[in-house]
Structure formats: structure tokens, C-alpha cells
C-alpha positions as CSV (number, residue, x, y, z in Angstrom):
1,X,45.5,-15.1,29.5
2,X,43.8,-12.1,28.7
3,X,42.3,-12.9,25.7
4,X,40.8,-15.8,26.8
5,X,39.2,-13.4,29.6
6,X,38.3,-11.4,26.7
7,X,36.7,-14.1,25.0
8,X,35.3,-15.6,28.0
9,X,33.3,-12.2,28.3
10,X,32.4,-11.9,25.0
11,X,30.9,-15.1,25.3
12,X,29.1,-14.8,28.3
13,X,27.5,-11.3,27.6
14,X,26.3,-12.4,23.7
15,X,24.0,-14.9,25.7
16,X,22.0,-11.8,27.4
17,X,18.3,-11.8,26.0
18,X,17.2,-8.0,26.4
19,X,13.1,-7.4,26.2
20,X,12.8,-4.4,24.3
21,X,9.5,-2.2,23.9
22,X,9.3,-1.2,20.2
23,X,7.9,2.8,19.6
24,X,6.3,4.5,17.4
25,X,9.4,6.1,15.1
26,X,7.4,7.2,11.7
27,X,4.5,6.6,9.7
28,X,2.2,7.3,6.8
29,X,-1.8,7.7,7.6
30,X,-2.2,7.5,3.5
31,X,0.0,4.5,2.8
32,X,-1.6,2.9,6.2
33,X,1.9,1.8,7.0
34,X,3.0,2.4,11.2
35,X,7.3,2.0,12.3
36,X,8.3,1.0,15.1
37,X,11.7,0.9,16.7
38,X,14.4,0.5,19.1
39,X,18.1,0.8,19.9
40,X,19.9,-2.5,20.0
41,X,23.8,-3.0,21.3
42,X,26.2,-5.1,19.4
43,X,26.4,-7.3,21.7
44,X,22.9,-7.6,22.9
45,X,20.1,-10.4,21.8
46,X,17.1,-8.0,21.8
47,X,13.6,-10.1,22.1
48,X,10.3,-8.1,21.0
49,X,6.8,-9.8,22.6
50,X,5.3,-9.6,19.2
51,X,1.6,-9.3,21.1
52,X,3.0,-5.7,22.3
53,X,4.6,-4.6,19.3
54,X,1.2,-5.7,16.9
55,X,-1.0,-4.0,19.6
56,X,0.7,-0.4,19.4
57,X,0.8,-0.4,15.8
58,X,-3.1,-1.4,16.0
59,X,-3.6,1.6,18.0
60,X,-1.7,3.6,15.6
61,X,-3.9,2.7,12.8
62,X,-7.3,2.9,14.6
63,X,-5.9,6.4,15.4
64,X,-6.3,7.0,11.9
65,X,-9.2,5.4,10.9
66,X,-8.4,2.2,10.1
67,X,-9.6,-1.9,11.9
68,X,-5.9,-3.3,12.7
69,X,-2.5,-3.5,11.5
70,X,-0.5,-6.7,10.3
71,X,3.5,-6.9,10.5
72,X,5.3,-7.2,6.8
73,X,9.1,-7.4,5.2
74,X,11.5,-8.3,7.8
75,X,13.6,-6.6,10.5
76,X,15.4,-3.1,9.3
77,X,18.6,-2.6,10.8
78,X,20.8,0.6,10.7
79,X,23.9,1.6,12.7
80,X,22.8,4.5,14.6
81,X,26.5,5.2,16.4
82,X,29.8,4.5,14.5
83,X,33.1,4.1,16.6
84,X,35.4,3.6,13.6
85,X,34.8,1.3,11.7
86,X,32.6,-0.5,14.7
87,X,28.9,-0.3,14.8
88,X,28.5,0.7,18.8
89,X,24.5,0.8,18.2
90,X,22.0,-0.2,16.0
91,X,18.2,1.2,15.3
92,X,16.0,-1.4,14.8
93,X,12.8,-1.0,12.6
94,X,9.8,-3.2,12.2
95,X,6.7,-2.4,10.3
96,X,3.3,-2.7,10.0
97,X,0.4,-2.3,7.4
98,X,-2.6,-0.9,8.4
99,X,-5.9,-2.9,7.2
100,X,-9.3,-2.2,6.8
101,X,-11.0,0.6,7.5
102,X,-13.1,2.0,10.2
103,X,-16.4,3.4,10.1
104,X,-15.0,6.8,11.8
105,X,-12.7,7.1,8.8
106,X,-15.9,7.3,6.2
107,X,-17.8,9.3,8.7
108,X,-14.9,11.5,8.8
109,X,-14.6,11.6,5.1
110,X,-18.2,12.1,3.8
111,X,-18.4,15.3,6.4
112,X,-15.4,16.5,5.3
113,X,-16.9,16.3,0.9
114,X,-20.3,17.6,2.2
């Protein structure tokens, strides 16, 4: 009886969609490459609007100097918390290569030689 409660659970809560707003975590302004992340549970389906995620890591490279940034590679996932052997929470990384480059960035540069 109780592990078919259990399971019942188990069941119910894996079909939970969680939006999740993806960060800023690391980057590189020479390799043009902008992180994002977030903390995912086990048992969580986590759904990123990729509209939100591509627009902050846009913003990140026009910080910089560059036009936009386009997603690459897939999803990296790393347990964050262990309980044992059990993963109790996973970081969740997706990245983005920064493209072109702006005219503030060789404005910036040619002061900077003069």
C-alpha cells in the first residue's frame, strides 16, 4: 500500500513543468562565449523560454562589444548537492557564442592603440 502511494507520488510530481529564468553564471569577453544557469530538482521538468534566455546572453555580449549571441553544444548538467549516492540538485548550464562585433568595440580599441 505504501509503495504504491509512493509511486503514485512519484508519478504525479515528475509531471510538474517548472519555468526557470536562466542567469548569467560565467563568461569569457575574449572567447565571446556567455553561461547561463539554473538549479534543477530531481524530480522537476524545468522549461527555459529560449526568447529570455537568448536575450540575456545578447545583452551580455553587447556589453562587451559585440552584435548578438547564438546558443551552441547542448545542455550541461552537474550535480550541485549529493545525498549519498543521490543527486538532490542539479546546476544546469547552457551557452552562448557571442557574434559579430560592434562598432563601440573598434571605437574602444583604436582609442585604446592611439
Amino acid at each position: 500500500m505504501y509503495r504504491s502511494i509512493a509511486l503514485l507520488t512519484a508519478l504525479l510530481m515528475s509531471g510538474c513543468t517548472i519555468n526557470k529564468t536562466p542567469e548569467p553564471v560565467k563568461g569569457s569577453e575574449v572567447a565571446g562565449v556567455v553561461r547561463l544557469g539554473f538549479d534543477k530538482s530531481p524530480l522537476q521538468n524545468a522549461r527555459v523560454d529560449t526568447f529570455i534566455a537568448q536575450s540575456a546572453a545578447s545583452h551580455q555580449c553587447q556589453q562587451w562589444g559585440y552584435i548578438s549571441a547564438l546558443p551552441y553544444g547542448e545542455p550541461i548538467t552537474t550535480c550541485s548537492v549529493t545525498g549519498g549516492s543521490l543527486c538532490l540538485s542539479q546546476q544546469v548550464t547552457l551557452e552562448y557564442q557571442c557574434q559579430g562585433v560592434g562598432m563601440e568595440k573598434y571605437v574602444r580599441d583604436n582609442l585604446i592603440v592611439q
